[in-house]
C-alpha positions in Angstrom: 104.8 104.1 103.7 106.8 101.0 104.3 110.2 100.3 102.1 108.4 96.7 100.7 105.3 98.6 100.2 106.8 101.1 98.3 109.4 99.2 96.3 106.0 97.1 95.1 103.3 100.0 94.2 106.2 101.8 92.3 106.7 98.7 90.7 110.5 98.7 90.9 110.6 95.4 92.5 107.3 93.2 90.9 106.5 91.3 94.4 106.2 92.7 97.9 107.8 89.3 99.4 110.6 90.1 96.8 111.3 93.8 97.8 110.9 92.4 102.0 113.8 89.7 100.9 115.8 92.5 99.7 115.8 94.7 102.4 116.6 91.4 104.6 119.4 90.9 102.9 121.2 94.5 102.7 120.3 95.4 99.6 118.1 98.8 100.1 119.7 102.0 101.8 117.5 104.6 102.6 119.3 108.4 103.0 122.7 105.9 103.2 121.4 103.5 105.9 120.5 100.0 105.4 116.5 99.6 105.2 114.6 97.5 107.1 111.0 95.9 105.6 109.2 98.4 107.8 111.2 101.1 107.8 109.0 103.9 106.6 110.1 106.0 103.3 108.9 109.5 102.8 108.7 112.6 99.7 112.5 113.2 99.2 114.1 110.2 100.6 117.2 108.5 98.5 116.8 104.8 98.1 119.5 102.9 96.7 118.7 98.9 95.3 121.6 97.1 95.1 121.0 94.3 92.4 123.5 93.2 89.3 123.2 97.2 88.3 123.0 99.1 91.4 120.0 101.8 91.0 119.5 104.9 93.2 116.3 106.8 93.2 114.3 110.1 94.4 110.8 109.5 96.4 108.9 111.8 95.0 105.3 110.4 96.0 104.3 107.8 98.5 100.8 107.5 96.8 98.7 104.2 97.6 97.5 101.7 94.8 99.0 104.1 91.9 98.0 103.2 88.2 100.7 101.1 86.2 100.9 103.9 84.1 101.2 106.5 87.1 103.9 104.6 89.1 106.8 106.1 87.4 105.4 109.3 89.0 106.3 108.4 92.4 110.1 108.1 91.9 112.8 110.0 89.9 116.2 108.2 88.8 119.5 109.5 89.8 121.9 107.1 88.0 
């Protein structure tokens, strides 16, 4: 699943656009790379969001159109 995509149905970042700007602008490493829009995440990928507080997460699903109450599922916090 692409970055933006995933960023959005996880519902880290509210907007898509917002989560594509992000990545435009350096702000998301995947595994310790910078992340491009379409760069595609996987189960077990690191993604770090670099906001005012700096947040580093676990994939652990790359599920499609989660529930709002499911989409906490798909990620695990590391900081």
């Amino acid at each position: 699943m692409r970055i933006d995509k995933y960023l959005k149905n996880s519902r880290i970042i509210k907007r898509r656009t917002v989560a594509k700007e992000a990545c435009e602008q350096g702000r998301v490493l995947i595994n310790g790379k910078l992340a491009k829009p379409g760069d595609e995440v996987k189960i077990g990928d690191r993604v770090q969001i670099n906001f005012t507080n700096p947040i580093e997460i676990e994939v652990l699903d790359v599920s499609d159109n989660p529930r709002k109450d499911a989409s906490k599922e798909l990620y695990k916090m590391l900081n």
